[in-house]
mmCIF file as Biopython writes it, N, C-alpha, C and O atoms, coordinates in Angstrom:
data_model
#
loop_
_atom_site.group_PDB
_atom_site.id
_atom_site.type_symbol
_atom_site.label_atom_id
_atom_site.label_alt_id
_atom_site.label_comp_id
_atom_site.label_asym_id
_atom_site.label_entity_id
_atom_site.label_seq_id
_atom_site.pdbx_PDB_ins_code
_atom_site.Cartn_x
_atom_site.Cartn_y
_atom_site.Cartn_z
_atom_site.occupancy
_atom_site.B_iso_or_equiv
_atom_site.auth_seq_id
_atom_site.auth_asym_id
_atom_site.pdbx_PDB_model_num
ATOM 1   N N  . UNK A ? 1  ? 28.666 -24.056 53.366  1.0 0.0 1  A 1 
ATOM 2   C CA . UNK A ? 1  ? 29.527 -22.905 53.222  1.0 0.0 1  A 1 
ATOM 3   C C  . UNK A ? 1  ? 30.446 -23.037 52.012  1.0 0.0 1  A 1 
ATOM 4   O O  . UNK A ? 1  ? 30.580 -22.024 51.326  1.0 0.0 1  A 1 
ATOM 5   N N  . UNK A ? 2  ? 31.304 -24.496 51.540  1.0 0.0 2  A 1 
ATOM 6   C CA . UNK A ? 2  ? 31.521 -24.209 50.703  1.0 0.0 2  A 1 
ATOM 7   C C  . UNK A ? 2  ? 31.076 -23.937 49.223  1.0 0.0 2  A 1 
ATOM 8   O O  . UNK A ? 2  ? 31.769 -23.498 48.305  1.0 0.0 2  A 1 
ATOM 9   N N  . UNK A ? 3  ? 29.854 -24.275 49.212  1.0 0.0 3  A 1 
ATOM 10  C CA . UNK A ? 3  ? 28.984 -24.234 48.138  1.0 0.0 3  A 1 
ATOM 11  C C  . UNK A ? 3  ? 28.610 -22.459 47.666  1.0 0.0 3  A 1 
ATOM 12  O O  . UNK A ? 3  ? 28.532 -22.008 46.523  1.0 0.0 3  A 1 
ATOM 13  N N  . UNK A ? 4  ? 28.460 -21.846 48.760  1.0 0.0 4  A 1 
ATOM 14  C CA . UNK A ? 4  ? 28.489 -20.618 48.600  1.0 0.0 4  A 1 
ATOM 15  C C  . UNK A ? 4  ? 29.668 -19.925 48.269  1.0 0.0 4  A 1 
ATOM 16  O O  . UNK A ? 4  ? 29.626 -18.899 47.590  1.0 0.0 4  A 1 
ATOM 17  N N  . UNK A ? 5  ? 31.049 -20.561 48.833  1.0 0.0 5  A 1 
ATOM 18  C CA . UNK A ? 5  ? 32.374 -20.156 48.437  1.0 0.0 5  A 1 
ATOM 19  C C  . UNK A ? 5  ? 32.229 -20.395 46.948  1.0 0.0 5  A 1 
ATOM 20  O O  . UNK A ? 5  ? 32.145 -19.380 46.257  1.0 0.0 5  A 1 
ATOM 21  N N  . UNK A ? 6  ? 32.195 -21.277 46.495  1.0 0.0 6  A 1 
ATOM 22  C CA . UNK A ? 6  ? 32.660 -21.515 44.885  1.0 0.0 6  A 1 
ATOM 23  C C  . UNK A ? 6  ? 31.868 -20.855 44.193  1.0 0.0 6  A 1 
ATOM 24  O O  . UNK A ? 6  ? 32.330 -20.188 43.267  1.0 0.0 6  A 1 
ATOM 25  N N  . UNK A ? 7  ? 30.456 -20.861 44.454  1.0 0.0 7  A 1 
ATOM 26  C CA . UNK A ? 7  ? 29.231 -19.679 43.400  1.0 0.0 7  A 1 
ATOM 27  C C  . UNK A ? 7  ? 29.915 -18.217 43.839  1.0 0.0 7  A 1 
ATOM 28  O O  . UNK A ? 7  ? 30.277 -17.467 42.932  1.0 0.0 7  A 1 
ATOM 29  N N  . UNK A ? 8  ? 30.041 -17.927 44.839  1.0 0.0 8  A 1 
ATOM 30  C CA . UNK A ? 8  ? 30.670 -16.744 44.610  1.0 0.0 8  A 1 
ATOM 31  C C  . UNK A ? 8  ? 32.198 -16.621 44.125  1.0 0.0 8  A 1 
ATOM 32  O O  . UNK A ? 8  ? 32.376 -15.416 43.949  1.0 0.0 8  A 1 
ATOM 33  N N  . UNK A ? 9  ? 33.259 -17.247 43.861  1.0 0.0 9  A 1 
ATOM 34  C CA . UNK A ? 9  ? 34.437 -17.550 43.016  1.0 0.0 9  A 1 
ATOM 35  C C  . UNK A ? 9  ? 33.762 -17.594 41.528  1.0 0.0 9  A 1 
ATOM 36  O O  . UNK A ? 9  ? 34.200 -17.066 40.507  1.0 0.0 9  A 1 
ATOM 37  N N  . UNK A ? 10 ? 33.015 -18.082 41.629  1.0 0.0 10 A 1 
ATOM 38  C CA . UNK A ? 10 ? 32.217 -18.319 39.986  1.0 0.0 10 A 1 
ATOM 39  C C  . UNK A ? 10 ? 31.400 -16.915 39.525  1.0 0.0 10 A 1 
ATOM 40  O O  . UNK A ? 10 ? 31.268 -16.484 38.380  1.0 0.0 10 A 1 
ATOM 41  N N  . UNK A ? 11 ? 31.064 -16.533 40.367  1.0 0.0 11 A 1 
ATOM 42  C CA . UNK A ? 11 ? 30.359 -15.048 39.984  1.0 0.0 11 A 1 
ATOM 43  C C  . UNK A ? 11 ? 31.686 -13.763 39.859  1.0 0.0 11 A 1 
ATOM 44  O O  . UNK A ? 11 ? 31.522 -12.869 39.029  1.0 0.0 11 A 1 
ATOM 45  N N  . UNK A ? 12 ? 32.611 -13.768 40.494  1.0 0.0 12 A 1 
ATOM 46  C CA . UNK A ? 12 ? 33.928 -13.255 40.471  1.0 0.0 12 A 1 
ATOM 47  C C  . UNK A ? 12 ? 34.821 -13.545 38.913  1.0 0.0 12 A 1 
ATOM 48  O O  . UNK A ? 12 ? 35.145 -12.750 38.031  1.0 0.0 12 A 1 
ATOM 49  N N  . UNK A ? 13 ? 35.043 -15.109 39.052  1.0 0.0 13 A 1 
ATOM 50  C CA . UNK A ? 13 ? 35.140 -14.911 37.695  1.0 0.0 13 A 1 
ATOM 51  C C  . UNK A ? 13 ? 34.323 -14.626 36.207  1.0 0.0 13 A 1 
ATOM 52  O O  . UNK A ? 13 ? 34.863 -14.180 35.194  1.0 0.0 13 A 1 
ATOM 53  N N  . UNK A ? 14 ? 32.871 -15.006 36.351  1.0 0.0 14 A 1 
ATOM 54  C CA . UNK A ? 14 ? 32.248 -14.006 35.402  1.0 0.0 14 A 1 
ATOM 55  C C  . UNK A ? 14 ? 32.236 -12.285 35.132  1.0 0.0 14 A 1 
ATOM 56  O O  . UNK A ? 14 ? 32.130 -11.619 34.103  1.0 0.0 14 A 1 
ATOM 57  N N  . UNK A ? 15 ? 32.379 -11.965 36.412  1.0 0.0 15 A 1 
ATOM 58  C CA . UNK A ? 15 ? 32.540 -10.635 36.136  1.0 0.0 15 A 1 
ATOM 59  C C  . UNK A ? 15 ? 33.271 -10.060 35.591  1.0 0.0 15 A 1 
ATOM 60  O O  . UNK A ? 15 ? 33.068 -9.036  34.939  1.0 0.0 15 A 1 
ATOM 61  N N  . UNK A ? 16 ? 35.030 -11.055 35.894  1.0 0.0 16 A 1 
ATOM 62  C CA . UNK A ? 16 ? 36.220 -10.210 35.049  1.0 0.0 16 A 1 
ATOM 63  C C  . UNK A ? 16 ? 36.153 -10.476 34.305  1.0 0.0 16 A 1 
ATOM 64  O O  . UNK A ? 16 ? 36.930 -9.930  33.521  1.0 0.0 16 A 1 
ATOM 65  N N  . UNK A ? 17 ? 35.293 -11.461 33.757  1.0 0.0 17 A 1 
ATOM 66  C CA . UNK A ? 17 ? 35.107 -12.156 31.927  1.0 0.0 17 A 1 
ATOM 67  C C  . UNK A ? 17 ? 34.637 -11.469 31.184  1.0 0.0 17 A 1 
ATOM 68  O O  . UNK A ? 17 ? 34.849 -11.303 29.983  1.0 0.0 17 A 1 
ATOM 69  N N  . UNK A ? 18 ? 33.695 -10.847 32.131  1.0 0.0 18 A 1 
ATOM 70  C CA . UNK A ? 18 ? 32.603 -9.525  31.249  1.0 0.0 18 A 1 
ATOM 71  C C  . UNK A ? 18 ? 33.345 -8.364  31.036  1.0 0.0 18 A 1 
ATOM 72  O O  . UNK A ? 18 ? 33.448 -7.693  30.010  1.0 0.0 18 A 1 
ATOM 73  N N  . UNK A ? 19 ? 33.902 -8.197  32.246  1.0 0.0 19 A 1 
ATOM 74  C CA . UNK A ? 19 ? 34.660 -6.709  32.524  1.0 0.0 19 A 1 
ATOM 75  C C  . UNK A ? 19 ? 35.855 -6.555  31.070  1.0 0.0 19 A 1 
ATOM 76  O O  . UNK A ? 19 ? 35.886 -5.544  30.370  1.0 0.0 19 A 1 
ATOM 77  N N  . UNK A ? 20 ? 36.666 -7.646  30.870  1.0 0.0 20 A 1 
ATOM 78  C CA . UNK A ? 20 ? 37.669 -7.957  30.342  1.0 0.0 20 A 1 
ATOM 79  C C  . UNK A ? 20 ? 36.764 -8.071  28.762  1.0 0.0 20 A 1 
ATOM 80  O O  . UNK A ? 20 ? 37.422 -7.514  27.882  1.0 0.0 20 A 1 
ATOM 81  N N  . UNK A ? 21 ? 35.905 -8.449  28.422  1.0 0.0 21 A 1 
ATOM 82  C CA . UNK A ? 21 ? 35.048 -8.050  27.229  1.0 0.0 21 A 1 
ATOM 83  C C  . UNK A ? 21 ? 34.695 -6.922  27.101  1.0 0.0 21 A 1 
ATOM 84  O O  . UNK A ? 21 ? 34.428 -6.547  25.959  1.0 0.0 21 A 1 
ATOM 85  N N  . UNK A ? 22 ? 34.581 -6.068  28.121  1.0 0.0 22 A 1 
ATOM 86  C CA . UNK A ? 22 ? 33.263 -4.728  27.536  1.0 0.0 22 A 1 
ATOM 87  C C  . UNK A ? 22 ? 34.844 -3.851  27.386  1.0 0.0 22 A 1 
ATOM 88  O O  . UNK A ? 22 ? 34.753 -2.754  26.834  1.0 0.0 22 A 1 
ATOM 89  N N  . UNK A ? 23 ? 36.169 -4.261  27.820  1.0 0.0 23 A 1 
ATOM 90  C CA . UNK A ? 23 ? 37.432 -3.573  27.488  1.0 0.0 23 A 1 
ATOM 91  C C  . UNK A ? 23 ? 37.927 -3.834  26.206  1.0 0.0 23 A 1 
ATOM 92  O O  . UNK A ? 23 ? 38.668 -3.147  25.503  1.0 0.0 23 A 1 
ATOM 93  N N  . UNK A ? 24 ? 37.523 -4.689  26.045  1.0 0.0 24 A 1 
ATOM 94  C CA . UNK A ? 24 ? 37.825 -5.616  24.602  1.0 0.0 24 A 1 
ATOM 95  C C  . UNK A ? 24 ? 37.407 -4.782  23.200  1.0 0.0 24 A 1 
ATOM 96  O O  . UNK A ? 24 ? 37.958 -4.453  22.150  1.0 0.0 24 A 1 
ATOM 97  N N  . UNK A ? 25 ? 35.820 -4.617  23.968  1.0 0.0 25 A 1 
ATOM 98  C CA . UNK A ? 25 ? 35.080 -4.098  22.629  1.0 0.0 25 A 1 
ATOM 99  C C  . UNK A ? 25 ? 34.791 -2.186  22.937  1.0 0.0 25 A 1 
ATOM 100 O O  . UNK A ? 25 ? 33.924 -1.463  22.446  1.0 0.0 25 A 1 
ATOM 101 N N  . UNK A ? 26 ? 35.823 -1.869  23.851  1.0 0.0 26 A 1 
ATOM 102 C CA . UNK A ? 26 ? 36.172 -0.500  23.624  1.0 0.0 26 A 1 
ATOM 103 C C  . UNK A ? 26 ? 36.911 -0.192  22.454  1.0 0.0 26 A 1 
ATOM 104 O O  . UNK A ? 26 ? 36.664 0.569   21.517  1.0 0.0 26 A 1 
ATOM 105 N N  . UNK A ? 27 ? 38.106 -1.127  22.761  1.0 0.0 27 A 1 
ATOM 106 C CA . UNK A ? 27 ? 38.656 -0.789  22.322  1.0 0.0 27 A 1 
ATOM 107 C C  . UNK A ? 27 ? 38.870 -0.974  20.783  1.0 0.0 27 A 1 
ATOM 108 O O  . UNK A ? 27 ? 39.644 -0.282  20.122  1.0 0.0 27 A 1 
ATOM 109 N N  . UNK A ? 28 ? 38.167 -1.893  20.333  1.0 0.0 28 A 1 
ATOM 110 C CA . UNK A ? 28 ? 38.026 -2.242  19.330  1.0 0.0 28 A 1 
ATOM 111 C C  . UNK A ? 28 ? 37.200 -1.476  18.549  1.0 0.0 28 A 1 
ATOM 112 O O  . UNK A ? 28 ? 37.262 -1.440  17.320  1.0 0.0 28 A 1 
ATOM 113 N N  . UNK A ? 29 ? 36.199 -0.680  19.430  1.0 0.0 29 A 1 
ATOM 114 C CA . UNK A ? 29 ? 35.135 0.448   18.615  1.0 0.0 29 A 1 
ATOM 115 C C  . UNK A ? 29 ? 36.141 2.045   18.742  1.0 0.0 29 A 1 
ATOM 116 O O  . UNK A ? 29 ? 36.097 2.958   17.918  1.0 0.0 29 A 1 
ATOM 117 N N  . UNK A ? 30 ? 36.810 2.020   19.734  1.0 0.0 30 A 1 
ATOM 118 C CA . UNK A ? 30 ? 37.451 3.384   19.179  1.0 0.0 30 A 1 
ATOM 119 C C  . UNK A ? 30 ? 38.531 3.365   18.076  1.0 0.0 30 A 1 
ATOM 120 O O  . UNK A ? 30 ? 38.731 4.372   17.396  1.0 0.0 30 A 1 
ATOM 121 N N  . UNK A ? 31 ? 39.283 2.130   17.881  1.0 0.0 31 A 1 
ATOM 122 C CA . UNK A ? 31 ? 39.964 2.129   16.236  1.0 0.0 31 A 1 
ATOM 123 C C  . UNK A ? 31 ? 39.346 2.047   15.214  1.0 0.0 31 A 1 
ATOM 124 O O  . UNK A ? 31 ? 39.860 2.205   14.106  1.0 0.0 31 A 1 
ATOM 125 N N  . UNK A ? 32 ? 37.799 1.712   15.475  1.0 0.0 32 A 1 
ATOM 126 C CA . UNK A ? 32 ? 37.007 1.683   14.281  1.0 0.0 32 A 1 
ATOM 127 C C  . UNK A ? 32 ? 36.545 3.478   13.979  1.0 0.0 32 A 1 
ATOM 128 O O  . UNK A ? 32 ? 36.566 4.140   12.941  1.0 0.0 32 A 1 
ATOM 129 N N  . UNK A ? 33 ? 36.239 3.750   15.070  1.0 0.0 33 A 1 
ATOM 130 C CA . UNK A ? 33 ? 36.357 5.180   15.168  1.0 0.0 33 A 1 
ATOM 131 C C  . UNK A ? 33 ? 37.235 6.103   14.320  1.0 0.0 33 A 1 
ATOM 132 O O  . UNK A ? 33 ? 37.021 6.568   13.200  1.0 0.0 33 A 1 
ATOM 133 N N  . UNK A ? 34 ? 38.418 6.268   15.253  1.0 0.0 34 A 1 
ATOM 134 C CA . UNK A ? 34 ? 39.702 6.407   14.968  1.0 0.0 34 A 1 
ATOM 135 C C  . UNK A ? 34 ? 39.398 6.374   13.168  1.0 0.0 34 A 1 
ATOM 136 O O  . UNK A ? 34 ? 39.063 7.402   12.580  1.0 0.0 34 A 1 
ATOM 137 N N  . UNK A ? 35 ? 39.565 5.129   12.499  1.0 0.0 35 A 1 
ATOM 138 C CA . UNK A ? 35 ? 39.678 4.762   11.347  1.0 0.0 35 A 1 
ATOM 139 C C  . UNK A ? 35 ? 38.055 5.870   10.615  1.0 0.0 35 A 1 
ATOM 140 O O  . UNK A ? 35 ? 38.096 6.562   9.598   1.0 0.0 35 A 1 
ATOM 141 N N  . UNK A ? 36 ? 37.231 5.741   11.236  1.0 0.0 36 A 1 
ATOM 142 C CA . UNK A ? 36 ? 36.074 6.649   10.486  1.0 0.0 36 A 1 
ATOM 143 C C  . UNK A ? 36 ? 36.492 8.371   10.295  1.0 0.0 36 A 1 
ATOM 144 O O  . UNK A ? 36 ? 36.327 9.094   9.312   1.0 0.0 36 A 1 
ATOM 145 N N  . UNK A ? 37 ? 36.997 8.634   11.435  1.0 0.0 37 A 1 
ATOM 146 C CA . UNK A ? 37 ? 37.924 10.514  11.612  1.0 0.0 37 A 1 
ATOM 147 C C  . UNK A ? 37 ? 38.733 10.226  10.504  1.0 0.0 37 A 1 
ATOM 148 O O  . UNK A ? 37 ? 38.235 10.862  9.576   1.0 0.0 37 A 1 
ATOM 149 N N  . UNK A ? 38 ? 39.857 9.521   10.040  1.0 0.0 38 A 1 
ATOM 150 C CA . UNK A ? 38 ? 40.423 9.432   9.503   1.0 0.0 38 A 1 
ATOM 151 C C  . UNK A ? 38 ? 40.093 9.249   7.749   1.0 0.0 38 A 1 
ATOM 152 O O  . UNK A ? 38 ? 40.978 9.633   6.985   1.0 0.0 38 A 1 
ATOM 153 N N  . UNK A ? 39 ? 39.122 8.802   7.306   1.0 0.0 39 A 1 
ATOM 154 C CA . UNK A ? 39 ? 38.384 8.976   6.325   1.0 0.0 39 A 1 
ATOM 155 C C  . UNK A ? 39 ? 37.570 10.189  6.419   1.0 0.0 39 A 1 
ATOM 156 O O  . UNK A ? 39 ? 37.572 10.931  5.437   1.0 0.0 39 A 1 
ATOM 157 N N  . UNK A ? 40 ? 36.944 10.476  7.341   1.0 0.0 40 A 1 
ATOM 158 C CA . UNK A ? 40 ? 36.552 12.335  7.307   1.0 0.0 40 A 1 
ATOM 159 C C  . UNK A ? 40 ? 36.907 13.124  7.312   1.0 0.0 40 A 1 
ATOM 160 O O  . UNK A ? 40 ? 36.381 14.232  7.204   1.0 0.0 40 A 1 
ATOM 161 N N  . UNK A ? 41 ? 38.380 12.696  7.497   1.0 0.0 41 A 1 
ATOM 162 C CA . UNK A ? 41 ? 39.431 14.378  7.067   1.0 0.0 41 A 1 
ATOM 163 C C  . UNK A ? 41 ? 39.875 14.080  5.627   1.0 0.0 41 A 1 
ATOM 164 O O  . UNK A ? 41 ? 40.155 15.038  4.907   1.0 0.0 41 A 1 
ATOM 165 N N  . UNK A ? 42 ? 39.966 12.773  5.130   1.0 0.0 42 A 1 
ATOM 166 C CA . UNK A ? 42 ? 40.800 12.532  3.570   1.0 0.0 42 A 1 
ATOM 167 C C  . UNK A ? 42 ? 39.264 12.905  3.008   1.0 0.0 42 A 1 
ATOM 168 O O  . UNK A ? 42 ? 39.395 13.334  1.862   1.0 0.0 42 A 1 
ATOM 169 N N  . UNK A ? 43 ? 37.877 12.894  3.404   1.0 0.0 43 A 1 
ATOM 170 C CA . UNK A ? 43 ? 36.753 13.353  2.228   1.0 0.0 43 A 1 
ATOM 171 C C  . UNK A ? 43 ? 37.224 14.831  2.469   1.0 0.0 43 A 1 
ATOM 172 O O  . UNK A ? 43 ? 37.864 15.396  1.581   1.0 0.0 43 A 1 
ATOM 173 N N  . UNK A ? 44 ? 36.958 15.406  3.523   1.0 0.0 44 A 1 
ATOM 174 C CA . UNK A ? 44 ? 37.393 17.083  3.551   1.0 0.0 44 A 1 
ATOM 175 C C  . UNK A ? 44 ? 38.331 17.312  2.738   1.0 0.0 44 A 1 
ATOM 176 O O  . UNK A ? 44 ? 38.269 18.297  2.002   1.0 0.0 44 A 1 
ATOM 177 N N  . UNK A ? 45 ? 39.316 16.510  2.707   1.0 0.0 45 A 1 
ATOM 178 C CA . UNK A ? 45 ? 40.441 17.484  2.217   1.0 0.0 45 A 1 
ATOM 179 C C  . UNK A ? 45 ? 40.560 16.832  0.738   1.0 0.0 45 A 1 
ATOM 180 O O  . UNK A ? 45 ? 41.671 17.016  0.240   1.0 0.0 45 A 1 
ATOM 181 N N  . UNK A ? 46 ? 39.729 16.173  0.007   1.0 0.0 46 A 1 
ATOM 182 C CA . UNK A ? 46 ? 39.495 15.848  -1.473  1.0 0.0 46 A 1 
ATOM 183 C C  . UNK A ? 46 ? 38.271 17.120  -1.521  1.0 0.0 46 A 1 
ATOM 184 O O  . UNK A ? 46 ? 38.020 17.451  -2.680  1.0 0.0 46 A 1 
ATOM 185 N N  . UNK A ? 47 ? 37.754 17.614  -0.826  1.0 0.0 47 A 1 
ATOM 186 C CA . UNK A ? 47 ? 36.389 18.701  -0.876  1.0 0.0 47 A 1 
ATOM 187 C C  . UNK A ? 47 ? 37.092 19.843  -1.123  1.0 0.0 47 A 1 
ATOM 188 O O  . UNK A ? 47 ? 36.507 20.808  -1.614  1.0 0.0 47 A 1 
ATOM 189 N N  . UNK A ? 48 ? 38.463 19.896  -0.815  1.0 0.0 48 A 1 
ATOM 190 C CA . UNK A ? 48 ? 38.708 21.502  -0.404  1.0 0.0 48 A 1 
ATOM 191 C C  . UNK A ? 48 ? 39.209 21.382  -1.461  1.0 0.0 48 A 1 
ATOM 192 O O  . UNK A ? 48 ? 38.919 22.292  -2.238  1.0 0.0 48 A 1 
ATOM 193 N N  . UNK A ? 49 ? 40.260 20.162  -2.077  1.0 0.0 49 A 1 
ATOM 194 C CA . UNK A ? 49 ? 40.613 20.710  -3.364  1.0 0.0 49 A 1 
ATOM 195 C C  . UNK A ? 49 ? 39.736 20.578  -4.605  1.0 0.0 49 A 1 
ATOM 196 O O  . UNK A ? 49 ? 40.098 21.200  -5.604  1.0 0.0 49 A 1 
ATOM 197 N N  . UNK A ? 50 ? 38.782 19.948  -4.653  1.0 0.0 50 A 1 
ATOM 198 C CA . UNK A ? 50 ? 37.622 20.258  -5.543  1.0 0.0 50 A 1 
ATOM 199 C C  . UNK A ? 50 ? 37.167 21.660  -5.611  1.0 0.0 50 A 1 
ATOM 200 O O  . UNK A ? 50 ? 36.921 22.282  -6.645  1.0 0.0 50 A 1 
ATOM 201 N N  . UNK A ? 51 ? 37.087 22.069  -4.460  1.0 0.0 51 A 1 
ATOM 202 C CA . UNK A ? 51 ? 36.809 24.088  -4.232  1.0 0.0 51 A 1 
ATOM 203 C C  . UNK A ? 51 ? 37.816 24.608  -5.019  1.0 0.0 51 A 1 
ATOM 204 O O  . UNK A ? 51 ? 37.666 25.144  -6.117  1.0 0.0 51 A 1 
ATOM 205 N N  . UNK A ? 52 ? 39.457 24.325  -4.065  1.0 0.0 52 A 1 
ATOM 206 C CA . UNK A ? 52 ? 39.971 24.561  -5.202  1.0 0.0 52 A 1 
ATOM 207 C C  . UNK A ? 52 ? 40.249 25.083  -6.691  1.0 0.0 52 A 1 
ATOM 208 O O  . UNK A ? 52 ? 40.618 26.188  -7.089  1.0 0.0 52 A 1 
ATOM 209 N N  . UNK A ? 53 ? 39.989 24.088  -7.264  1.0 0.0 53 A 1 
ATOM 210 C CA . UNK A ? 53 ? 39.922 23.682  -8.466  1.0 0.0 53 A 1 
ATOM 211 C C  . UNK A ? 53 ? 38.540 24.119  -9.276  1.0 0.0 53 A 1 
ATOM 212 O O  . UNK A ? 53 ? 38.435 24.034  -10.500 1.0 0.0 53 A 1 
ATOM 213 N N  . UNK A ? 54 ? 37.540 24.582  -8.426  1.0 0.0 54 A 1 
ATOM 214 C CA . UNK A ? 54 ? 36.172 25.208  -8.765  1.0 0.0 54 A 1 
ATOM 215 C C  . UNK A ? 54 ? 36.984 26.965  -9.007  1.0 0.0 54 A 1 
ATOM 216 O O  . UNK A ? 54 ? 36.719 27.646  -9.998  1.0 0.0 54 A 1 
ATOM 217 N N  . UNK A ? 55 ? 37.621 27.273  -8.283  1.0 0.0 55 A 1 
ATOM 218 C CA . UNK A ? 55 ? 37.803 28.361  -8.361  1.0 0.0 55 A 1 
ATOM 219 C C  . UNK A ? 55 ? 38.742 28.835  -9.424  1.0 0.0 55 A 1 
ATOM 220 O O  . UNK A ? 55 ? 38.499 29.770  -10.187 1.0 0.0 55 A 1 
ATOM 221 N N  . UNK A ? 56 ? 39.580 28.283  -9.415  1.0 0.0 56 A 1 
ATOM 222 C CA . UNK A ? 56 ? 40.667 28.311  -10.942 1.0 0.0 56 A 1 
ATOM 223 C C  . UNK A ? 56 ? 39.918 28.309  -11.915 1.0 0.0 56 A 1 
ATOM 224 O O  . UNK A ? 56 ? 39.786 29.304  -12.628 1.0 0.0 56 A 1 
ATOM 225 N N  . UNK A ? 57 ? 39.417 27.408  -12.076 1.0 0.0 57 A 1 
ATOM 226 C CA . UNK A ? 57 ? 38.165 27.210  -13.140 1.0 0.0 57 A 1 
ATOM 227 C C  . UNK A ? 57 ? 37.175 28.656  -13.728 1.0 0.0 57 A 1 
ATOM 228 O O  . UNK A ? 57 ? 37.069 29.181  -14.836 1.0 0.0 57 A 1 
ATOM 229 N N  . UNK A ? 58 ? 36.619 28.920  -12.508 1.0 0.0 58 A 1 
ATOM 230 C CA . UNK A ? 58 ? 35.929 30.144  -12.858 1.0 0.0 58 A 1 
ATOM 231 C C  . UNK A ? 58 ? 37.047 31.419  -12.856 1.0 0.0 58 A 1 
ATOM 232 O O  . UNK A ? 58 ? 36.761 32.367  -13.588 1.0 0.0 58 A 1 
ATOM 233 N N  . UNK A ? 59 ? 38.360 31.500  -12.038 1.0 0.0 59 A 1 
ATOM 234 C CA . UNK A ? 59 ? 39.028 32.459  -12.307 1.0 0.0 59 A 1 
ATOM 235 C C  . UNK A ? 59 ? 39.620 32.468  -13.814 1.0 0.0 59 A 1 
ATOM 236 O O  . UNK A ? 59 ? 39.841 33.552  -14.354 1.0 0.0 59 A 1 
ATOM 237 N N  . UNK A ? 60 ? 39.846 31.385  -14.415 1.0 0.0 60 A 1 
ATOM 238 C CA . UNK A ? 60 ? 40.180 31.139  -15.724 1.0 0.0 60 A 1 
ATOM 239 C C  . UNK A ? 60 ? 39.091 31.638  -16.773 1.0 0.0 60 A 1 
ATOM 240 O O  . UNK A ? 60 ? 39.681 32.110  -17.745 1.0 0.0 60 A 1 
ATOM 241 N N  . UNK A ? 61 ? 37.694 31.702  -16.919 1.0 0.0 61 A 1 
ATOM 242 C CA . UNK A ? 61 ? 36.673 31.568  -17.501 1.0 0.0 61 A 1 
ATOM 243 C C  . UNK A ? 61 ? 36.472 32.894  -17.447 1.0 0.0 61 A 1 
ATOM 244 O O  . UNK A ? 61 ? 36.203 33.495  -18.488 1.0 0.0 61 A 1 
ATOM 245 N N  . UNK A ? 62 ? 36.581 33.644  -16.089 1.0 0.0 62 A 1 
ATOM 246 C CA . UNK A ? 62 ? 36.283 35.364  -15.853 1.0 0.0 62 A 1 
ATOM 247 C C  . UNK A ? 62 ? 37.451 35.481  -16.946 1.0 0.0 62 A 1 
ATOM 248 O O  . UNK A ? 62 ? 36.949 35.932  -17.976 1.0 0.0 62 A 1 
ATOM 249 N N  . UNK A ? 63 ? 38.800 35.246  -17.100 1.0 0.0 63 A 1 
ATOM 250 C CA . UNK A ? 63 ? 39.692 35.866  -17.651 1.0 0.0 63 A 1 
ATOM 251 C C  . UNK A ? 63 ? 39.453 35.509  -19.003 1.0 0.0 63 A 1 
ATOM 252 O O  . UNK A ? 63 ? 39.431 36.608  -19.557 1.0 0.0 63 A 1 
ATOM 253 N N  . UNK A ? 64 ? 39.271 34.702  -19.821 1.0 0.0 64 A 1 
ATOM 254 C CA . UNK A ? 64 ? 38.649 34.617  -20.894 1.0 0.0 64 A 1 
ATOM 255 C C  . UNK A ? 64 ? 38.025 35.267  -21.217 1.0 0.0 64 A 1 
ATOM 256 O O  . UNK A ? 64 ? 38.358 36.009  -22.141 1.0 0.0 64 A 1 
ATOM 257 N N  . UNK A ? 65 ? 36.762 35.351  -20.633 1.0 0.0 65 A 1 
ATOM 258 C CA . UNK A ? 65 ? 35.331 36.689  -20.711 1.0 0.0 65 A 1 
ATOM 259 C C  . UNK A ? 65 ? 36.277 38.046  -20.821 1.0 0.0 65 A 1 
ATOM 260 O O  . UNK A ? 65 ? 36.052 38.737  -21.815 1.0 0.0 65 A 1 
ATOM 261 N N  . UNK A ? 66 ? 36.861 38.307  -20.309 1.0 0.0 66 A 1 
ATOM 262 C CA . UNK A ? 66 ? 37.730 39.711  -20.510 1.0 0.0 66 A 1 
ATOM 263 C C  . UNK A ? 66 ? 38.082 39.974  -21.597 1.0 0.0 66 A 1 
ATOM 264 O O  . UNK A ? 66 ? 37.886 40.990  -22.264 1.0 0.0 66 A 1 
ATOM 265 N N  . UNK A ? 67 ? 38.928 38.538  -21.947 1.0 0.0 67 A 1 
ATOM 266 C CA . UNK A ? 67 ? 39.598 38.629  -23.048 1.0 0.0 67 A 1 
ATOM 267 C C  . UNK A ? 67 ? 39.024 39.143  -24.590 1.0 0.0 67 A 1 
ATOM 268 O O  . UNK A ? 67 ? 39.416 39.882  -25.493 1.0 0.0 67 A 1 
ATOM 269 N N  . UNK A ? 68 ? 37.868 38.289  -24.305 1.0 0.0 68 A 1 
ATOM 270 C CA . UNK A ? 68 ? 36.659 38.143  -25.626 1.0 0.0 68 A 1 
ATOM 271 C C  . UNK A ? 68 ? 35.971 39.720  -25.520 1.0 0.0 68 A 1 
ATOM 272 O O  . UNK A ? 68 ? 35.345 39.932  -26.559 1.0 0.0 68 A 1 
ATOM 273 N N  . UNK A ? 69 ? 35.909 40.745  -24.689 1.0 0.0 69 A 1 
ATOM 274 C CA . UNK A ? 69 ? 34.910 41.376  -24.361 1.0 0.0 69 A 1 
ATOM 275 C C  . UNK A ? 69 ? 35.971 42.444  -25.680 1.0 0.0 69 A 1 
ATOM 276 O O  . UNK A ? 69 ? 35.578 43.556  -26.032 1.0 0.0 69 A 1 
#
């Protein structure tokens, strides 16, 4: 009987070992996460002002063309 006591104490503590890992590497993949959103809004928002800046561009170029016409 006690032999069965301690394998099961021993299977108890593997489990919270595991349990206490697969929490570990949650959490560690949602700041990696976290950190990836966070680079996909700074590319968006270098995109929007490239649009931006596409548009000045051609609003500048139409007004030229006017000018010349």
């Amino acid at each position: 009987m006690d032999t069965h006591l301690f394998l099961t104490i021993i299977l108890l503590i593997i489990e919270i070992m595991a349990f206490a890992w697969l929490i570990n590497d949650l959490n560690q993949s949602k700041k990696k996460q976290n950190k990836i959103i966070e680079l996909e809004k700074q590319i968006l928002n270098l995109e929007n002002s490239i649009l931006e800046q596409e548009k000045n561009i051609i609003s500048e170029i139409k007004e030229i063309k006017d000018k010349l016409k």
